[in-house]
GUVOVEX-927575 format. One record per residue (C-alpha): residue in three letters; x, y negated, z. Coordinates in Angstrom, 3 decimals. Layout:
N
 residuo        x        y        z
     Ala        X        Y        Z
...
END
This chain:
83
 residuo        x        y        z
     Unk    0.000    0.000    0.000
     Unk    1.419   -3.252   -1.239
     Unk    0.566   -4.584    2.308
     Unk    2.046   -8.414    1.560
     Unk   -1.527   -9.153   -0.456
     Unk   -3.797   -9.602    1.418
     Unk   -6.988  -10.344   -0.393
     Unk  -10.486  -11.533   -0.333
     Unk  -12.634  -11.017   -3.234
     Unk  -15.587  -13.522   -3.853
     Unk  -18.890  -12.540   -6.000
     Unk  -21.732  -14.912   -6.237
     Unk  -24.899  -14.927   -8.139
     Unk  -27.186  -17.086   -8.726
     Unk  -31.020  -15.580   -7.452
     Unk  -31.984  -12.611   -5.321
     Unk  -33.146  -10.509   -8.492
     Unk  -29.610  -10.513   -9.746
     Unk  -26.868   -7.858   -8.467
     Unk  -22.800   -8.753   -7.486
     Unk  -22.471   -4.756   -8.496
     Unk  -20.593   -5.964  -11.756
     Unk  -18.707   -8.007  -10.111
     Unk  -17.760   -5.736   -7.090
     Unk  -17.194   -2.377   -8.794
     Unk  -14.094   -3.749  -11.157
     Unk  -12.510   -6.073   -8.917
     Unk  -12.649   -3.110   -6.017
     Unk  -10.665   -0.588   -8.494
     Unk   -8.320   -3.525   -9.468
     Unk   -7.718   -4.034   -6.079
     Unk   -6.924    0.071   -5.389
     Unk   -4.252   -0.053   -8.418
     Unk   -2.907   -2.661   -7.299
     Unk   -2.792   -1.452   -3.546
     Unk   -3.214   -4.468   -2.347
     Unk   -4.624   -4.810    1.915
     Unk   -8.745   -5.863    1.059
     Unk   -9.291   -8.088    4.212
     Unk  -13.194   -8.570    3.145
     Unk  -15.568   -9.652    0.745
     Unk  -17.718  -12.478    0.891
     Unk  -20.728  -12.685   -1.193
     Unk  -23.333  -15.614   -1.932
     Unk  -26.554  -14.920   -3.755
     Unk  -27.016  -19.137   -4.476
     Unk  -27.003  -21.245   -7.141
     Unk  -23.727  -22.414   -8.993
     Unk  -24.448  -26.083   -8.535
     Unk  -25.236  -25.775   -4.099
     Unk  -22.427  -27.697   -2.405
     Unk  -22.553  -25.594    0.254
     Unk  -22.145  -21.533   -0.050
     Unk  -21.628  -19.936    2.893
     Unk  -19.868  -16.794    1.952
     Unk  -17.025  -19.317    0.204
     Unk  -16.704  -21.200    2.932
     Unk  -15.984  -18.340    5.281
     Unk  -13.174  -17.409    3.038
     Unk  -11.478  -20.784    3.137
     Unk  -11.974  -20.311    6.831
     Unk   -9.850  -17.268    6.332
     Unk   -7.548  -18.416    3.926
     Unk   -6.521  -21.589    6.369
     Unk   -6.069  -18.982    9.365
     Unk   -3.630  -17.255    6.897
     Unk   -5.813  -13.788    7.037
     Unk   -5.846  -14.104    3.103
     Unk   -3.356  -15.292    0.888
     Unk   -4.668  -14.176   -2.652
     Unk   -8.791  -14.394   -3.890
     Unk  -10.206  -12.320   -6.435
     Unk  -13.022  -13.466   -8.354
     Unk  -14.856  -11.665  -11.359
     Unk  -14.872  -15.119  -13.267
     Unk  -13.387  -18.455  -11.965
     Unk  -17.093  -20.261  -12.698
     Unk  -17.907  -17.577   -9.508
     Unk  -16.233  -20.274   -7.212
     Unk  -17.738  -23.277   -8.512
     Unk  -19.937  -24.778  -11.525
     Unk  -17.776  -27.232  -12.288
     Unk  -14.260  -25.207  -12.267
END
């Protein structure tokens, strides 16, 4: 186990009838090859253009207390509409 990595993988959707399954499912088997430690994952089932989702601000929480030092993300517009 690479045990260095530490990472935290973020999936968002946007609405409660959508699933973070094809989101999850790659990033967990890229993050077994890999071998990197998987501290958590944080998932927010809100809208792209909210201010405020919960799940990504627990993992800047976690990032700034140095639990995680790389994020995985399906797609980079999973972070943020305007990124």
């Amino acid at each position: 186990m690479n045990t260095n990595v530490k990472v935290g993988i973020l999936l968002r959707v946007s609405s409660n009838s959508q699933s973070v399954d094809s989101q999850k499912l790659p990033l967990l088997d890229y993050v077994e090859k890999q071998q990197y430690e998987l501290v958590n994952i944080y998932e927010d089932t809100i809208s792209g253009v909210a201010k405020v989702k919960p799940a990504r601000e627990r993992l800047l929480e976690d990032i700034r207390k140095g639990k995680i030092n790389k994020v995985i993300v399906f797609s980079v517009c999973r972070i943020s509409r305007n990124t």
